[in-house]
N, C-alpha and C positions, 0 to 999 in steps of 0.2 A: 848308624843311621837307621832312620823307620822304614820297613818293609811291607807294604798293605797287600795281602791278594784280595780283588772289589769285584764281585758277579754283576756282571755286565749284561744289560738289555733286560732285562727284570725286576722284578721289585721284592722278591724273598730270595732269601738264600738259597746255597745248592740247586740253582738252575740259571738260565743266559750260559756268558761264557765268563769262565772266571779270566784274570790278567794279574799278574803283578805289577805294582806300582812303586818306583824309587823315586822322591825328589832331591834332589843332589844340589850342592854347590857349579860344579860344570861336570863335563864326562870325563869320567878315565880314558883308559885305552879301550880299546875297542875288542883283546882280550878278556879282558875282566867284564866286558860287559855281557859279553858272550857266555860264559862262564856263572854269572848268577843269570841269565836265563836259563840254561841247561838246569842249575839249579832248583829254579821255581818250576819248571820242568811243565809250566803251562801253553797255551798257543801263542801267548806273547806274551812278554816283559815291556812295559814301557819305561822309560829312564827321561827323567824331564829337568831341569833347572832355568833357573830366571834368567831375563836378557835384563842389558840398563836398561833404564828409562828412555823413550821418546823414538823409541824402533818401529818398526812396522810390527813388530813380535813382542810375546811378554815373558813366553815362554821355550826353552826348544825341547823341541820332544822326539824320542827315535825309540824302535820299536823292533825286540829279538824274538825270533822262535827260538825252541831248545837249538838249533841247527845254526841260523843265519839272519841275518838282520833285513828287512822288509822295508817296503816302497811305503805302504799304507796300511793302516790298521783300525777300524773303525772303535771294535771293542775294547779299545785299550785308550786309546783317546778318551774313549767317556767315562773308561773307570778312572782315566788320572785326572779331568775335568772336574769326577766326583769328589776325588782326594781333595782338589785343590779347594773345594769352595766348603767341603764339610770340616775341613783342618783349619779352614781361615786363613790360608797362605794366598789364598788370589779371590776376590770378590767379583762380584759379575761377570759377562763376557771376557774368555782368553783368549788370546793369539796363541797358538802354537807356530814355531817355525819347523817345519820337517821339509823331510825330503819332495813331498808332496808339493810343497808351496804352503802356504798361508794358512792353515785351519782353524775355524773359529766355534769355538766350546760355547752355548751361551744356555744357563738354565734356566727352569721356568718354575712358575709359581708353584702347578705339582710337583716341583722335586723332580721331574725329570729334563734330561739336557739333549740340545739338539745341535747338532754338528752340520757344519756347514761343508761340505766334499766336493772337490771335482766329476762330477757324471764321467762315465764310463764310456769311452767313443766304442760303439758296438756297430760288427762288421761283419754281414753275413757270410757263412764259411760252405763249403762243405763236408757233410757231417764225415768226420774223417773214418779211414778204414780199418775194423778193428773197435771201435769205441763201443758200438753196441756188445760189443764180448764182455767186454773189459767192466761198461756199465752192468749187465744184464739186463737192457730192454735197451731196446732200436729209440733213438733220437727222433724228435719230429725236426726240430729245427737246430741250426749248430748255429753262434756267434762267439768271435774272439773278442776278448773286451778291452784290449790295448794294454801300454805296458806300464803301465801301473796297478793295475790290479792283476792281469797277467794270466788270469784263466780261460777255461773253454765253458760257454755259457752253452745247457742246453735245456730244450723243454722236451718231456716226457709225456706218456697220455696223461697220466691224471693223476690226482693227490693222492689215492692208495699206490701208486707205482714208485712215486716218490719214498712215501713209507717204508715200502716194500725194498728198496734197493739195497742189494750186497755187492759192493763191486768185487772186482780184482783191481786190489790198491797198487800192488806193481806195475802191473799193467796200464793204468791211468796214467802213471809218469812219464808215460810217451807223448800225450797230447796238449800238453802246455807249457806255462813256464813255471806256474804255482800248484794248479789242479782243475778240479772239473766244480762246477753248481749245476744241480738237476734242479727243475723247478716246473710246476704246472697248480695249474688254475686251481684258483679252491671251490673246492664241491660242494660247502655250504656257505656262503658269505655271511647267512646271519652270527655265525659265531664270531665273527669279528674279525677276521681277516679275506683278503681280498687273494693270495698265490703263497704256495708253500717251496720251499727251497732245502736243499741240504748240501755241503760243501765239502769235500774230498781233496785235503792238500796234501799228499804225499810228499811231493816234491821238497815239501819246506819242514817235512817233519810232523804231517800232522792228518792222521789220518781222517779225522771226519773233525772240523772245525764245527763247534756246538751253537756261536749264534756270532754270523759275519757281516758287521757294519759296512764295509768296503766291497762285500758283493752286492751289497744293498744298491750301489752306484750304479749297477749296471742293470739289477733285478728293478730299480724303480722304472726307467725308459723303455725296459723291456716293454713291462704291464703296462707302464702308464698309456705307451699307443694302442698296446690290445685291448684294452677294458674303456680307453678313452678318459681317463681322468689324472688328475693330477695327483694328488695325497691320493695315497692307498698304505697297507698295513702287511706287512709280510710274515708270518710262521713261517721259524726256520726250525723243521721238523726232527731235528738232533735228540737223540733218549735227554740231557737238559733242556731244550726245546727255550725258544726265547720270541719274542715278538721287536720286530721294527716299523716306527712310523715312517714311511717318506714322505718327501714333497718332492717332485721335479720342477726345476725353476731354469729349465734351459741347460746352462755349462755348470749348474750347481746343482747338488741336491742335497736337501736335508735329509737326515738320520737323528729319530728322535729314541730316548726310550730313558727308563732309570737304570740306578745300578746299586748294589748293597754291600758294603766292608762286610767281610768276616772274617779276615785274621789283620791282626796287627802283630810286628815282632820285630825285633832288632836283628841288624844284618851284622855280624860279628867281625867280615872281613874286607 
């Protein structure tokens, strides 16, 4: 079978986040699926095969860290979106059925694709004890973002602190169920984004996640009542560093962005 890894949220290679991508007949066991993630040894594996005809679904999709298989995955959805519509295996708009519910792949004239996600029910916390350590800078605000995405959302003073931050990645594993996004306002918006973010999953096997669709969920409703608008654009400041469009549309939000194949190979086992 063909093996793609597609960089994700970008439009050149070696930067976003890369994913592997399997389209399969249906899934194996849930060993083996584990097992080539570990392999690909990326932040996710996505593993997808067709549904019949006339379902709610067209596709179903599930999605492995090297570690353990995930509720939601933004970056990996659109690299297997890209597979499916640059291979020719599915033309226009996909259903995905995952864990999630219902995900809907649709691409756009530029060649990039925009995901349709569940918003993030965010619930103001307080900022727990210990996190400024573990971060290296004092939180302004904490929210929990529920359990599907499953982190601790915080904002920092500013886009250089964001840069700037080394956590203690052990230490982080205390305070959620996946990991932490730091995030604060952008200091120049004419460069084209509106809030910078960077994502710390230990928990799942990942130490600094490089550009996160499914944080996006909860980063769009943050901004979008701070800043007062709805589309805004997010830099997720990772050494690959990647950009996401959003839209807030209520209990949904778009995730726009491109993605670019750069390896293709056969899976031997």
């Amino acid at each position: 079978m063909r093996i793609r890894i597609v960089d994700a949220f970008t439009d050149r290679p070696f930067a976003g986040n890369p994913a592997g991508v399997l389209l399969l007949d249906a899934f194996p066991g849930d060993p083996w699926l584990q097992n080539v993630a570990l392999e690909v040894n990326h932040a996710e594996t996505a593993f997808a095969h067709p549904l019949p005809a006339g379902g709610d679904a067209d596709w179903a999709l599930r999605w492995f860290t090297p570690v353990t298989e995930v509720a939601m995955c933004g970056h990996a959805t659109l690299a297997a979106a890209h597979v499916l519509h640059t291979t020719g295996a599915h033309d226009g708009p996909v259903r995905f059925a995952t864990r999630s519910g219902v995900l809907v792949a649709t691409p756009g004239e530029d060649g990039a694709v925009t995901l349709d996600f569940p918003t993030a029910p965010l619930t103001a916390v307080d900022v727990p004890e210990g996190v400024a350590k573990a971060l290296g800078t004092p939180p302004l605000t904490a929210f929990d973002t529920g359990p599907d995405i499953g982190d601790l959302l915080v904002e920092v003073a500013d886009e250089r602190t964001v840069h700037a931050l080394r956590p203690d990645l052990k230490a982080l594993t205390a305070y959620s169920e996946r990991g932490v996004i730091a995030t604060a306002r952008a200091e120049n918006p004419a460069l084209g984004y509106d809030f910078v973010s960077r994502c710390f999953f230990p928990n799942v096997g990942i130490d600094e996640d490089p550009v996160t669709g499914s944080a996006h969920t909860a980063l769009a409703p943050y901004w979008s009542e701070r800043l007062g608008r709805t589309a805004l654009t997010g830099l997720q400041a990772s050494p690959r560093s990647g950009r996401v469009r959003t839209e807030l549309r209520g209990g949904r939000t778009l995730l726009s962005g491109r993605a670019v194949t750069v390896i293709e190979g056969e899976l031997l086992v």
